[in-house]
PDB file of N, CA, C and O in Angstrom:
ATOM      1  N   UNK A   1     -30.481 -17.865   9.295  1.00  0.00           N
ATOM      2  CA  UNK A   1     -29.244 -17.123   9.342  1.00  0.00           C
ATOM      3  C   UNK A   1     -29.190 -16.146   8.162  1.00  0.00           C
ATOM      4  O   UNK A   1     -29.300 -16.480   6.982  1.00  0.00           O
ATOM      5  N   UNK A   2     -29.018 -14.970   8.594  1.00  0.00           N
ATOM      6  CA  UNK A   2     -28.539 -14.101   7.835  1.00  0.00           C
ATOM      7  C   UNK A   2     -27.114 -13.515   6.734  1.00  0.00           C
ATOM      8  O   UNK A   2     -26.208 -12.921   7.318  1.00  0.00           O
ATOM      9  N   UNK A   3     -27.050 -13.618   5.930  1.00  0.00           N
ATOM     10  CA  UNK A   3     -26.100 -13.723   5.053  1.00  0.00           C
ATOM     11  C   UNK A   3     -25.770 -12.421   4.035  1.00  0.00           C
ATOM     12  O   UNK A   3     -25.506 -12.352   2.835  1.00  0.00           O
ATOM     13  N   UNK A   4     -25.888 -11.612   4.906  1.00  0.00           N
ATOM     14  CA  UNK A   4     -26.185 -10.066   4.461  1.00  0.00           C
ATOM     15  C   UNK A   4     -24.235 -10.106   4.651  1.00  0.00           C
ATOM     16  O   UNK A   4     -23.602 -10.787   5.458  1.00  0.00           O
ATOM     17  N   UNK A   5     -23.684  -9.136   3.609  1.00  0.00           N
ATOM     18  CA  UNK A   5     -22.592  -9.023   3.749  1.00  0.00           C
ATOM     19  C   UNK A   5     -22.260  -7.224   4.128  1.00  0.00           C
ATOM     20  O   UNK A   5     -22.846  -6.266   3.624  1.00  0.00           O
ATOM     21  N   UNK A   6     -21.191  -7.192   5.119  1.00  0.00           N
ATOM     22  CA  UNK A   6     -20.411  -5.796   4.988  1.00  0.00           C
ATOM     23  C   UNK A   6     -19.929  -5.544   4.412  1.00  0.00           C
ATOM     24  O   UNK A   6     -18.777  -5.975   4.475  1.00  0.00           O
ATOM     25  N   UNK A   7     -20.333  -4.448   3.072  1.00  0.00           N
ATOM     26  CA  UNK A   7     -19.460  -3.418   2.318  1.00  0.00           C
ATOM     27  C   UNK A   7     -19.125  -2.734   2.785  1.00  0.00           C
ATOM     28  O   UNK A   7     -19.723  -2.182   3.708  1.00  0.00           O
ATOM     29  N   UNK A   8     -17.376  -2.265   2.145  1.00  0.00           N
ATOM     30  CA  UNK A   8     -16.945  -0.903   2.670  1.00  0.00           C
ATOM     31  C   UNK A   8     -17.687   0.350   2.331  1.00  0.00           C
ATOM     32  O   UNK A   8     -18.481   0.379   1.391  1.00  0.00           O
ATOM     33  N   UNK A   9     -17.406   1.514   3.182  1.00  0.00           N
ATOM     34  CA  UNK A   9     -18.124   2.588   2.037  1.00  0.00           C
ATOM     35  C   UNK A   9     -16.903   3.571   3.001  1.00  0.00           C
ATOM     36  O   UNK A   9     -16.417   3.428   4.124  1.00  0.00           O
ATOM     37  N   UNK A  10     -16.721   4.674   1.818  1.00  0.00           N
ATOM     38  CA  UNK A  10     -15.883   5.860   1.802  1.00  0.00           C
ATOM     39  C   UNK A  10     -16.795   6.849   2.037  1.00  0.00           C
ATOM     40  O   UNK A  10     -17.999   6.646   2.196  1.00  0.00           O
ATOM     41  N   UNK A  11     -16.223   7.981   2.065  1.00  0.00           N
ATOM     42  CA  UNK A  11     -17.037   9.496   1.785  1.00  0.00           C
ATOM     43  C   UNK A  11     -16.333  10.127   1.340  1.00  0.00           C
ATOM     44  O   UNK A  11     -15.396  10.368   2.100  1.00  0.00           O
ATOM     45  N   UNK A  12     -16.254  10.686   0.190  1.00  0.00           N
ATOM     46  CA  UNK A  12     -15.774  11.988  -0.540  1.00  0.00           C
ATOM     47  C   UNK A  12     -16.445  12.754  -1.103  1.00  0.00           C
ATOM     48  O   UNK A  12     -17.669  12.656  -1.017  1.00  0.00           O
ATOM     49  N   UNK A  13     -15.806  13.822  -1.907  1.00  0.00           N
ATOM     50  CA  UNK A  13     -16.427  15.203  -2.760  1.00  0.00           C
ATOM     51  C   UNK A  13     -16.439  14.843  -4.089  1.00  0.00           C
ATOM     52  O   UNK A  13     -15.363  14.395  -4.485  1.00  0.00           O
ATOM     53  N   UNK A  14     -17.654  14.923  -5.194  1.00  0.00           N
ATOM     54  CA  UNK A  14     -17.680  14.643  -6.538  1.00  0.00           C
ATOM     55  C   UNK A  14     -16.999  15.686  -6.909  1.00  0.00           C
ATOM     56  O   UNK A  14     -16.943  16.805  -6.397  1.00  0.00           O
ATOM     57  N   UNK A  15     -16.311  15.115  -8.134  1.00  0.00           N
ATOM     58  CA  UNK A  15     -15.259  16.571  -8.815  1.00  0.00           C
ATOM     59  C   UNK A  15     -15.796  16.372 -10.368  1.00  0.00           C
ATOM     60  O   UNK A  15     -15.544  17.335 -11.093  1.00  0.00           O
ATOM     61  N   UNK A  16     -16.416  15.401 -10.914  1.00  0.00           N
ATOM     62  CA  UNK A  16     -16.817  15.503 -12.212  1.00  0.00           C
ATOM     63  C   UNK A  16     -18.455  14.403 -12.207  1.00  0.00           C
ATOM     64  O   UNK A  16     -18.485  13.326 -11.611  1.00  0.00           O
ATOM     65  N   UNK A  17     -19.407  14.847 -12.815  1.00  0.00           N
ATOM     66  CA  UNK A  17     -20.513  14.352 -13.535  1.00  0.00           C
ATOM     67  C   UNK A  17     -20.732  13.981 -14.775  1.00  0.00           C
ATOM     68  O   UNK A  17     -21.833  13.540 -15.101  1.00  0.00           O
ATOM     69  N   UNK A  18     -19.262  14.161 -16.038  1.00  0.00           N
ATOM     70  CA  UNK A  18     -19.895  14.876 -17.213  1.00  0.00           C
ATOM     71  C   UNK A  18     -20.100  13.253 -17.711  1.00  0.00           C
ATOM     72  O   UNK A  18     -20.446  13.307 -18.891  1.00  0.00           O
ATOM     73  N   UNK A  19     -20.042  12.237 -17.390  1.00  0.00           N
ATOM     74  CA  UNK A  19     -20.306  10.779 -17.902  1.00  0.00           C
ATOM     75  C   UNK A  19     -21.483  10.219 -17.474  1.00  0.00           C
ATOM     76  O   UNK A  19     -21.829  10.741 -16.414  1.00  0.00           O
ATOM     77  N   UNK A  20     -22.603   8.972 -18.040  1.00  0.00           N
ATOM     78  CA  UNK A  20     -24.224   9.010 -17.689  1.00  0.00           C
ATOM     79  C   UNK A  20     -24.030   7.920 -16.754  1.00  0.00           C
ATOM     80  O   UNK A  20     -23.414   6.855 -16.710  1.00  0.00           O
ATOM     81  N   UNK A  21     -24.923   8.715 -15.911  1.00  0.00           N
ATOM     82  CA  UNK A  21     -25.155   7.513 -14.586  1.00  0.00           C
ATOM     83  C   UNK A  21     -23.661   7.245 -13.548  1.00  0.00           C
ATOM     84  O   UNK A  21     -23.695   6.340 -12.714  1.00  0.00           O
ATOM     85  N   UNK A  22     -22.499   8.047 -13.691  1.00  0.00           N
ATOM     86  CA  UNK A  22     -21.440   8.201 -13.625  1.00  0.00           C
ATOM     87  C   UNK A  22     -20.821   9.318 -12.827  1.00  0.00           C
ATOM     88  O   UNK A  22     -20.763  10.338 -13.513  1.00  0.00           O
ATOM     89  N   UNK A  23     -20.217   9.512 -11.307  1.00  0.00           N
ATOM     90  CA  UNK A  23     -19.536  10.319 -10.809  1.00  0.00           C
ATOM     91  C   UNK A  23     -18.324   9.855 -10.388  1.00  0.00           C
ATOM     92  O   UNK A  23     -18.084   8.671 -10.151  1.00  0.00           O
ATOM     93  N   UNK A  24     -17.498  10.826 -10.283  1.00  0.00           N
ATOM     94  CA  UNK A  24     -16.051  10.686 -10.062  1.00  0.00           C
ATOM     95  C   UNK A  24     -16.343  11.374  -8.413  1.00  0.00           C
ATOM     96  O   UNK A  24     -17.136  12.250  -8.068  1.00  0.00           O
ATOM     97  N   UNK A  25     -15.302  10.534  -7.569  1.00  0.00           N
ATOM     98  CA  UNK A  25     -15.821  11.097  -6.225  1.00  0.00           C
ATOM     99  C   UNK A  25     -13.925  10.719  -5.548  1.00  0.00           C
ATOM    100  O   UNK A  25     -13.304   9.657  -5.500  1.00  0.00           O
ATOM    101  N   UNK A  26     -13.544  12.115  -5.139  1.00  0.00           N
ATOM    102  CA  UNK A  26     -12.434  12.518  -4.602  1.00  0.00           C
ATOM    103  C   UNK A  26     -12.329  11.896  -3.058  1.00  0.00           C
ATOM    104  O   UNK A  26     -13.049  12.237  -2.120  1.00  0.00           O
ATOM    105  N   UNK A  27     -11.457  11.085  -3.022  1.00  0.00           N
ATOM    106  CA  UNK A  27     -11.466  10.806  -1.663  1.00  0.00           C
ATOM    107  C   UNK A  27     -10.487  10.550  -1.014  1.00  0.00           C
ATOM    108  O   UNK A  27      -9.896   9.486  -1.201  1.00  0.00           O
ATOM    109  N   UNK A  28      -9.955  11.692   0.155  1.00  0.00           N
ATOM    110  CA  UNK A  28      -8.998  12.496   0.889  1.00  0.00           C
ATOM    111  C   UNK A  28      -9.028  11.456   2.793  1.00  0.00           C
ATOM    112  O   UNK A  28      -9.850  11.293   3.694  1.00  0.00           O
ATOM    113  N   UNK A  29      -7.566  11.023   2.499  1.00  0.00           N
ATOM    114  CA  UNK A  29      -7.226   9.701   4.075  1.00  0.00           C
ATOM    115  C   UNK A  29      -6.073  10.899   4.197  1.00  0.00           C
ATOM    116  O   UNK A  29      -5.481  11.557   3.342  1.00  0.00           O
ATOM    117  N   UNK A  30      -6.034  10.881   5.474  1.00  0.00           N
ATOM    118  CA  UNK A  30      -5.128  11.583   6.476  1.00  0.00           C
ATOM    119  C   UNK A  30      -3.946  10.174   6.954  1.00  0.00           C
ATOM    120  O   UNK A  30      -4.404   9.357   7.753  1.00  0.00           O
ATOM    121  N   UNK A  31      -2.794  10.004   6.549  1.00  0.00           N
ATOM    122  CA  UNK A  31      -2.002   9.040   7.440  1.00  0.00           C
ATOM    123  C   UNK A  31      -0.831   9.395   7.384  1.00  0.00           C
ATOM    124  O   UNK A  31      -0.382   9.927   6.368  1.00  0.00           O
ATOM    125  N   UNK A  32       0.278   9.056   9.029  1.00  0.00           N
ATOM    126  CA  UNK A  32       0.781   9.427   9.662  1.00  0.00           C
ATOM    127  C   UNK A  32       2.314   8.664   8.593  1.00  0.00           C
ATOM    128  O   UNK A  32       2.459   7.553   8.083  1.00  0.00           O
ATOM    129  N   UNK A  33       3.136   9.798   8.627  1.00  0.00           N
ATOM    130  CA  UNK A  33       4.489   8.809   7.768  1.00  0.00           C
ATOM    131  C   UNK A  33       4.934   8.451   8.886  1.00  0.00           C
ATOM    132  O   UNK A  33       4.866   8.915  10.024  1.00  0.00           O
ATOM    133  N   UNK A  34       5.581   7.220   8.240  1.00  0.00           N
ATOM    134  CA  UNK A  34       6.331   6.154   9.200  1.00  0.00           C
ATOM    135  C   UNK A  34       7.515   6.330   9.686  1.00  0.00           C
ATOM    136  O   UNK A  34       7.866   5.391  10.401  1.00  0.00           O
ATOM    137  N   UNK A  35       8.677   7.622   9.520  1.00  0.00           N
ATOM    138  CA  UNK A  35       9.614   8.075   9.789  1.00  0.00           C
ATOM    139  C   UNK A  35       9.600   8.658  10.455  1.00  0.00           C
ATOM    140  O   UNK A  35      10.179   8.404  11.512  1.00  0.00           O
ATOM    141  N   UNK A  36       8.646  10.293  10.171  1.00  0.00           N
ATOM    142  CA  UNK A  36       8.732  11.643  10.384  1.00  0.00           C
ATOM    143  C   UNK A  36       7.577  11.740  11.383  1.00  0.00           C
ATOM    144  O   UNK A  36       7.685  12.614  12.244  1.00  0.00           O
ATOM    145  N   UNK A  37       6.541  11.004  11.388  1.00  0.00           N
ATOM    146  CA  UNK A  37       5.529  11.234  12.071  1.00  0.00           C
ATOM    147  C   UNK A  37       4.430  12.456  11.814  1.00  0.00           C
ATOM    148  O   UNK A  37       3.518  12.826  12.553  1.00  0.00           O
ATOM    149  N   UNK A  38       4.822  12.940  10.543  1.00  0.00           N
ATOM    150  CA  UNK A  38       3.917  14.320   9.941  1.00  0.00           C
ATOM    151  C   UNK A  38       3.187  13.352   8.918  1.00  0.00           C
ATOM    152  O   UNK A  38       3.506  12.430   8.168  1.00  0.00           O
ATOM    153  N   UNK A  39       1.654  14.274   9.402  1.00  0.00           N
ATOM    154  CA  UNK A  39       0.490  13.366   8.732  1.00  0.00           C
ATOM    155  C   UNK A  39       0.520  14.160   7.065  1.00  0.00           C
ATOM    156  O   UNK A  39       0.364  15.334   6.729  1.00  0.00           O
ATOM    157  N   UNK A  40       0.769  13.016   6.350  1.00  0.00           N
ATOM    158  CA  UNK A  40       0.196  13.483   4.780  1.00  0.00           C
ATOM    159  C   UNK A  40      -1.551  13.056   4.482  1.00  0.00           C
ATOM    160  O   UNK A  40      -2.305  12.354   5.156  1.00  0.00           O
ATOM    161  N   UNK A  41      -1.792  13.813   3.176  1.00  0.00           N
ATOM    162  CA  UNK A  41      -2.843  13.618   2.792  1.00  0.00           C
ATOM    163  C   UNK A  41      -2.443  12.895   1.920  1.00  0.00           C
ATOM    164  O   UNK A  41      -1.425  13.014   1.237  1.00  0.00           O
ATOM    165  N   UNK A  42      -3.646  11.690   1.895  1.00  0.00           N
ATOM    166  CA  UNK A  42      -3.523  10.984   0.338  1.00  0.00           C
ATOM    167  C   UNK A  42      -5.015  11.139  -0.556  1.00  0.00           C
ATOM    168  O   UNK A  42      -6.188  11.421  -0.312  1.00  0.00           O
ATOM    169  N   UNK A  43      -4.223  10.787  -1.673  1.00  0.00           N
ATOM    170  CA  UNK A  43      -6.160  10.988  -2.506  1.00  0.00           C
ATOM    171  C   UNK A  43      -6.271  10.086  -3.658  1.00  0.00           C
ATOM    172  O   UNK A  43      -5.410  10.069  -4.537  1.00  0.00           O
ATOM    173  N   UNK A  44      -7.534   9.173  -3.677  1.00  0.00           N
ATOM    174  CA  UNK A  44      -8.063   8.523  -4.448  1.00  0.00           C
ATOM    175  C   UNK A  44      -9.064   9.056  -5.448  1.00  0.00           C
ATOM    176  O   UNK A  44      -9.944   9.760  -4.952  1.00  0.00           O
ATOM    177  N   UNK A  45      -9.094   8.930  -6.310  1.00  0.00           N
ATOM    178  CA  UNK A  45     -10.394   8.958  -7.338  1.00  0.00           C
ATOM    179  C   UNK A  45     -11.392   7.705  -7.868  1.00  0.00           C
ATOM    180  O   UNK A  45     -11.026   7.092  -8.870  1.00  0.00           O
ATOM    181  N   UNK A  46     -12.332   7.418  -7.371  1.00  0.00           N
ATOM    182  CA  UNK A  46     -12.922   6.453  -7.680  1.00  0.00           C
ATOM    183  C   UNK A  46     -14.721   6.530  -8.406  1.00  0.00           C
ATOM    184  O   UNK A  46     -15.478   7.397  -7.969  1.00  0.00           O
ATOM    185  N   UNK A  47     -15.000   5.965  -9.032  1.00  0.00           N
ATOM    186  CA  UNK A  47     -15.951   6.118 -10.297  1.00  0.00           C
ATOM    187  C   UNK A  47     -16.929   5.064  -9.457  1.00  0.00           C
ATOM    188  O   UNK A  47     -16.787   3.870  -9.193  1.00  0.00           O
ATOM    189  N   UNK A  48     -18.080   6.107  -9.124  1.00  0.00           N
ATOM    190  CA  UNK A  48     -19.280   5.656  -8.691  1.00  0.00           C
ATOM    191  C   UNK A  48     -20.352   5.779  -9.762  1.00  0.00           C
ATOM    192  O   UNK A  48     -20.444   6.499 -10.756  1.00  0.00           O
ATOM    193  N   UNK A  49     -21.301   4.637  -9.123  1.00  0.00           N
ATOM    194  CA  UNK A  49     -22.556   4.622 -10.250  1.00  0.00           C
ATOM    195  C   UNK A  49     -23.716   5.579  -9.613  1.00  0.00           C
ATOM    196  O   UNK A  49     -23.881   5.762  -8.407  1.00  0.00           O
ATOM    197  N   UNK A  50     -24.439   6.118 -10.609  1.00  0.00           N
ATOM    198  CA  UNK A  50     -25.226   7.339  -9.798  1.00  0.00           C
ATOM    199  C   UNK A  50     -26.835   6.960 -10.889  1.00  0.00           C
ATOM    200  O   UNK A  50     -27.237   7.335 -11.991  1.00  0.00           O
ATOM    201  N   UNK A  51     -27.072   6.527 -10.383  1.00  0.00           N
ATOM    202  CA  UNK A  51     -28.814   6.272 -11.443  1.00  0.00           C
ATOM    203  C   UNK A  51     -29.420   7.414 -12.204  1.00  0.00           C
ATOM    204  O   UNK A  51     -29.536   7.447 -13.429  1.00  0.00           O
ATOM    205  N   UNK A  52     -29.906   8.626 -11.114  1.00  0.00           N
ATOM    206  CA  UNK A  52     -30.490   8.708 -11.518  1.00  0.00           C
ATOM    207  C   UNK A  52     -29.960  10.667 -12.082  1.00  0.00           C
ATOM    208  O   UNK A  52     -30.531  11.752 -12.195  1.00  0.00           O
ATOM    209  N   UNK A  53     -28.635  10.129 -12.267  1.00  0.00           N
ATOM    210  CA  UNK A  53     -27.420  11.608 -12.485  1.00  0.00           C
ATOM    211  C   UNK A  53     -28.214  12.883 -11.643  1.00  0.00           C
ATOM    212  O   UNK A  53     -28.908  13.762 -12.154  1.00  0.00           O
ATOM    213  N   UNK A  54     -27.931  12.721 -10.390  1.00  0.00           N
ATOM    214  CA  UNK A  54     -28.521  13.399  -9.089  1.00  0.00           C
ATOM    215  C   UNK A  54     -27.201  14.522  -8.597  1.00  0.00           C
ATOM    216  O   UNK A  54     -27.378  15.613  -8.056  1.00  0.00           O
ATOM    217  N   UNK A  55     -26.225  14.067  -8.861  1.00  0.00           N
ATOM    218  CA  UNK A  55     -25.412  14.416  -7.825  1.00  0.00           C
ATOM    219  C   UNK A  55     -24.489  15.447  -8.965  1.00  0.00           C
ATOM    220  O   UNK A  55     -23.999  15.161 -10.058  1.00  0.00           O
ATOM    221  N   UNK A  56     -24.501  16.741  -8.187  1.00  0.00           N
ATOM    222  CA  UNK A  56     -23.255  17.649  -8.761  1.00  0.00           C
ATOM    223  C   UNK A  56     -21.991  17.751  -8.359  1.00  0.00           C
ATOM    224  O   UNK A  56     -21.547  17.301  -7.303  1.00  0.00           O
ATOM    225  N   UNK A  57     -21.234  18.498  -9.407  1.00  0.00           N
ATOM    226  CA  UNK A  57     -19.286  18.710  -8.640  1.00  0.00           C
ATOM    227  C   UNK A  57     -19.673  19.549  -6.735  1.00  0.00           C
ATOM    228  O   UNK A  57     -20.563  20.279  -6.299  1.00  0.00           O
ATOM    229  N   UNK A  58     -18.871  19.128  -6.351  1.00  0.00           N
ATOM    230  CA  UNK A  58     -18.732  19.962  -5.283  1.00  0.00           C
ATOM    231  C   UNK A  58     -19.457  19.211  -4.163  1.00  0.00           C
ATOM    232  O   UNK A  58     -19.062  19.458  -3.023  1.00  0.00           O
ATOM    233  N   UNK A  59     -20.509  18.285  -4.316  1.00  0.00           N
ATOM    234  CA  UNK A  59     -21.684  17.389  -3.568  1.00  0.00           C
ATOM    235  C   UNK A  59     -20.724  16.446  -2.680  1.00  0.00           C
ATOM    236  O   UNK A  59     -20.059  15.799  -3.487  1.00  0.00           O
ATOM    237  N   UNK A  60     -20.362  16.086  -1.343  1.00  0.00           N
ATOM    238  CA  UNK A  60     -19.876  15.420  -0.143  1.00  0.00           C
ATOM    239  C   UNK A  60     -21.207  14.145   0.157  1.00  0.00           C
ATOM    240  O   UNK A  60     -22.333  14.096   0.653  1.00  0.00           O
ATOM    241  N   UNK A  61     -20.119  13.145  -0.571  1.00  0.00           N
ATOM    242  CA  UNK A  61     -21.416  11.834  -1.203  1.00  0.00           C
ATOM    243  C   UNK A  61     -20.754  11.029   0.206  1.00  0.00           C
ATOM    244  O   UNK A  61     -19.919  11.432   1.017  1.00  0.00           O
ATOM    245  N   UNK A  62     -21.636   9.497   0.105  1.00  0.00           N
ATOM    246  CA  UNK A  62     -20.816   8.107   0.799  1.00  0.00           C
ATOM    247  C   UNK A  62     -21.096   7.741  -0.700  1.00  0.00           C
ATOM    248  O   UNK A  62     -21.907   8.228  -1.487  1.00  0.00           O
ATOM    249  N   UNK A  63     -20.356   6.929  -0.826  1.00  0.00           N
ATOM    250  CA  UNK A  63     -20.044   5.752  -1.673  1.00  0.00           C
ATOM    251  C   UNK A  63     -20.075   4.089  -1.451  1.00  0.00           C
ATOM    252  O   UNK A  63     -19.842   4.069  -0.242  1.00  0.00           O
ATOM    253  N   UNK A  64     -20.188   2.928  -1.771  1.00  0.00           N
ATOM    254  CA  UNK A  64     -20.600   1.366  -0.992  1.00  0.00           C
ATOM    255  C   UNK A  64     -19.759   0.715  -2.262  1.00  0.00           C
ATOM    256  O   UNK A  64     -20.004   1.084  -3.410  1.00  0.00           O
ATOM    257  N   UNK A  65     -18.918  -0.114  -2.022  1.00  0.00           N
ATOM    258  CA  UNK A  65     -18.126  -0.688  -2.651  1.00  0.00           C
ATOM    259  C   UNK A  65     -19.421  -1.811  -3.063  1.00  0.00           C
ATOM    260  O   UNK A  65     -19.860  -2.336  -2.039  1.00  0.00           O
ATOM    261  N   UNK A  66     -20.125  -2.292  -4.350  1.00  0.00           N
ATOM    262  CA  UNK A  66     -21.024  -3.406  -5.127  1.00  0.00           C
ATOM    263  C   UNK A  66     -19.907  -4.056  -6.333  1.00  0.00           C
ATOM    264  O   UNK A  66     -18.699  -4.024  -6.568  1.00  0.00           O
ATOM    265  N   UNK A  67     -21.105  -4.627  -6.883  1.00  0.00           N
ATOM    266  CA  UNK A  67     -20.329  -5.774  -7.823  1.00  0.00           C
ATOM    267  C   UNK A  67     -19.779  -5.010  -8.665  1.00  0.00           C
ATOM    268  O   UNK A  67     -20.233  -3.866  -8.621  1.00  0.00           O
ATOM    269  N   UNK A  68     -18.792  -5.219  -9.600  1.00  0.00           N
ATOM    270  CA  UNK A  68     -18.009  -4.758 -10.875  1.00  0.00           C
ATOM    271  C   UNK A  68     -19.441  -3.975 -11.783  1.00  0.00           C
ATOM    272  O   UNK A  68     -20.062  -4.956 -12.193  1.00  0.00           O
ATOM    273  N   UNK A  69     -20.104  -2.864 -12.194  1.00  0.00           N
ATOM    274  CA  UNK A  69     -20.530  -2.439 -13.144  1.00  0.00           C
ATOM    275  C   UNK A  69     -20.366  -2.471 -14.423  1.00  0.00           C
ATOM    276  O   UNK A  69     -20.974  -3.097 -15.292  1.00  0.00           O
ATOM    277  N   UNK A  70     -18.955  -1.299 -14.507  1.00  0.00           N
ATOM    278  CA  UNK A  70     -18.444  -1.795 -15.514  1.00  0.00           C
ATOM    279  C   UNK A  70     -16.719  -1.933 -14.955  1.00  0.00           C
ATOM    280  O   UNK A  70     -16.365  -2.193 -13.805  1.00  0.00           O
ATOM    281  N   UNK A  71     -15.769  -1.656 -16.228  1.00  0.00           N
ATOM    282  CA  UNK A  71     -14.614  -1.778 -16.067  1.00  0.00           C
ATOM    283  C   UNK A  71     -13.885  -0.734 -15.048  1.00  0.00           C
ATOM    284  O   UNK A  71     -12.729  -0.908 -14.660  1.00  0.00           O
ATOM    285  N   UNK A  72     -14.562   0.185 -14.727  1.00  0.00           N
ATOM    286  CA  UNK A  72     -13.834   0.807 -13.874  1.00  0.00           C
ATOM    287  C   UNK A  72     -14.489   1.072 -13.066  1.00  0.00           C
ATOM    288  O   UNK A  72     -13.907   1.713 -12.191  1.00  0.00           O
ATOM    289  N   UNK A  73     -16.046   0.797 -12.792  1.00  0.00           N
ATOM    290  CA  UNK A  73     -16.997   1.294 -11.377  1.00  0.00           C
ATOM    291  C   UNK A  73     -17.475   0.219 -11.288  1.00  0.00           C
ATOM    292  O   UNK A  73     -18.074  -0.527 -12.063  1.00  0.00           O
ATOM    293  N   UNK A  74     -16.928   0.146  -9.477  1.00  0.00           N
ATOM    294  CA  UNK A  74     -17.800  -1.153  -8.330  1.00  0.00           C
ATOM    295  C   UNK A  74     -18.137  -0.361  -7.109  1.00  0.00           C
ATOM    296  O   UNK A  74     -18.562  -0.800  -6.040  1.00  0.00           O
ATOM    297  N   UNK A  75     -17.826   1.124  -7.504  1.00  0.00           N
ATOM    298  CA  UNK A  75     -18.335   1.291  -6.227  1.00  0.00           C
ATOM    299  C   UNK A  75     -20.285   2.206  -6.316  1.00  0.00           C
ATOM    300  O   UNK A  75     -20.629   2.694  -7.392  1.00  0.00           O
ATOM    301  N   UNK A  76     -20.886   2.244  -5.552  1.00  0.00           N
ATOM    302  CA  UNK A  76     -22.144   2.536  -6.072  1.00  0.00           C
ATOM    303  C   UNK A  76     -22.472   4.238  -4.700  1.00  0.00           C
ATOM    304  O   UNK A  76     -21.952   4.378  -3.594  1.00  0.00           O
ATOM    305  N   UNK A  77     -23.465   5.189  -5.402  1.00  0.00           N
ATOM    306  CA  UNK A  77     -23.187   6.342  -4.139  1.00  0.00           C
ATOM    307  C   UNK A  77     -24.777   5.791  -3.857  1.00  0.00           C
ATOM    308  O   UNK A  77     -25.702   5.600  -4.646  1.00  0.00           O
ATOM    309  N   UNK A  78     -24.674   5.608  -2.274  1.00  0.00           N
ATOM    310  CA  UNK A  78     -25.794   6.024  -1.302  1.00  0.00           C
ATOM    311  C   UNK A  78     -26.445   6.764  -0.634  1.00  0.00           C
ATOM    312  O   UNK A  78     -27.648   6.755  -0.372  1.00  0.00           O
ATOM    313  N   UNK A  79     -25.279   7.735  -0.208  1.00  0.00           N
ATOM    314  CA  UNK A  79     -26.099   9.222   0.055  1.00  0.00           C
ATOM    315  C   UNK A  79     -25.518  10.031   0.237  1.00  0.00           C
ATOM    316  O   UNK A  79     -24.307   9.970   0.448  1.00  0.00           O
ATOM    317  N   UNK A  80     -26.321  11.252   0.213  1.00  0.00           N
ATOM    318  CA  UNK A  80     -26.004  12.666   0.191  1.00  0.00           C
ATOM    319  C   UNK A  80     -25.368  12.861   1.531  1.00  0.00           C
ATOM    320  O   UNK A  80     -25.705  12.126   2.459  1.00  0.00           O
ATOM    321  N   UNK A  81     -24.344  13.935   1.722  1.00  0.00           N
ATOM    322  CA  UNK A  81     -23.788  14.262   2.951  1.00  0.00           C
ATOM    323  C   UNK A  81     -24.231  15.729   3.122  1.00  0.00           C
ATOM    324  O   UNK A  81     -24.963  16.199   3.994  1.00  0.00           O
ATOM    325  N   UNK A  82     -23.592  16.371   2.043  1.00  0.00           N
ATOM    326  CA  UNK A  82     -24.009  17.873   1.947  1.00  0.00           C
ATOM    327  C   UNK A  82     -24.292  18.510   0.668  1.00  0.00           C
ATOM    328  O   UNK A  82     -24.041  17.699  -0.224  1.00  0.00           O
ATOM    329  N   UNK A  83     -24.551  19.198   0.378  1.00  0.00           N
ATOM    330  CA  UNK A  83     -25.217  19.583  -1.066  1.00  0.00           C
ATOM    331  C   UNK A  83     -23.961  21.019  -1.336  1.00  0.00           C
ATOM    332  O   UNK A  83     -23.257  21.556  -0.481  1.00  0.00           O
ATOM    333  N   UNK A  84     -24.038  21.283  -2.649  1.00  0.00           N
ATOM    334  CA  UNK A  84     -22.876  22.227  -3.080  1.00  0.00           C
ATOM    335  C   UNK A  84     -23.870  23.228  -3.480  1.00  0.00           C
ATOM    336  O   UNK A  84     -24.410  22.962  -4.554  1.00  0.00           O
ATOM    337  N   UNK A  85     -24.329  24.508  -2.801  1.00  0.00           N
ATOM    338  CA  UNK A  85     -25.110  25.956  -2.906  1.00  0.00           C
ATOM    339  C   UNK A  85     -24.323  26.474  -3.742  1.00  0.00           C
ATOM    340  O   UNK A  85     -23.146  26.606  -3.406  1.00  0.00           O
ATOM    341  N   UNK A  86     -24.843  26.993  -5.319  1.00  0.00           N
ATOM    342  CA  UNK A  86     -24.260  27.836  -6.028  1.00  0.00           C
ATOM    343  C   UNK A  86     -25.731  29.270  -5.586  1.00  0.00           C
ATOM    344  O   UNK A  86     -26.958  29.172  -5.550  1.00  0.00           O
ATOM    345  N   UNK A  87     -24.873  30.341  -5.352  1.00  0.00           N
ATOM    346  CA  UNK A  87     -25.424  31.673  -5.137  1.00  0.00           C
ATOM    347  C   UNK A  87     -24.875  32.436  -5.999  1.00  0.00           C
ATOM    348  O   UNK A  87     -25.166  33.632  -6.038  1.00  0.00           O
TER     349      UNK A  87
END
C-alpha cells in the first residue's frame, strides 16, 4: 500500500526574489459574495522555497504546500507556467 500523500498546490505570479532560495508568489481566487452575487478578487501572498533562485518577478509558478521550512515558508515551487520576456 501506498502512502503517498495529496498536497495542495496553488498557481500564482512571483512579485519579489530579493531573499535566498526564497520567492514571494501572488495568488489571485475569484469568489462569488454571498449577498450581492458580484465576484470579488481575493489575494494571498505566500513565501515559497526556490533552490536553486531560478525564478524571476513577473514568472506564473505552481507552488505544493511541504513541511514547515522555515517560519514563514511550507510551501515549495514546482514548476514553471510561463516565463516573464523582458525586451
Amino acid at each position: 500500500m501506498t502512502s503517498e500523500k495529496n498536497n495542495r498546490s496553488l498557481s500564482g505570479r512571483v512579485t519579489s526574489n530579493k531573499t535566498n532560495k526564497t520567492v514571494t508568489v501572488l495568488v489571485e481566487r475569484r469568489i462569488k459574495h454571498p449577498l450581492y452575487g458580484k465576484y470579488i478578487t481575493r489575494t494571498k501572498k505566500y513565501h515559497a522555497h526556490d533552490e536553486g533562485n531560478q525564478y524571476v518577478i513577473g514568472d506564473t509558478v505552481v507552488i505544493e504546500e511541504c513541511r514547515p521550512i522555515s517560519k514563514t515558508k511550507s510551501w515549495m515551487v514546482t514548476q514553471l507556467v510561463t516565463t516573464n520576456v523582458q525586451e
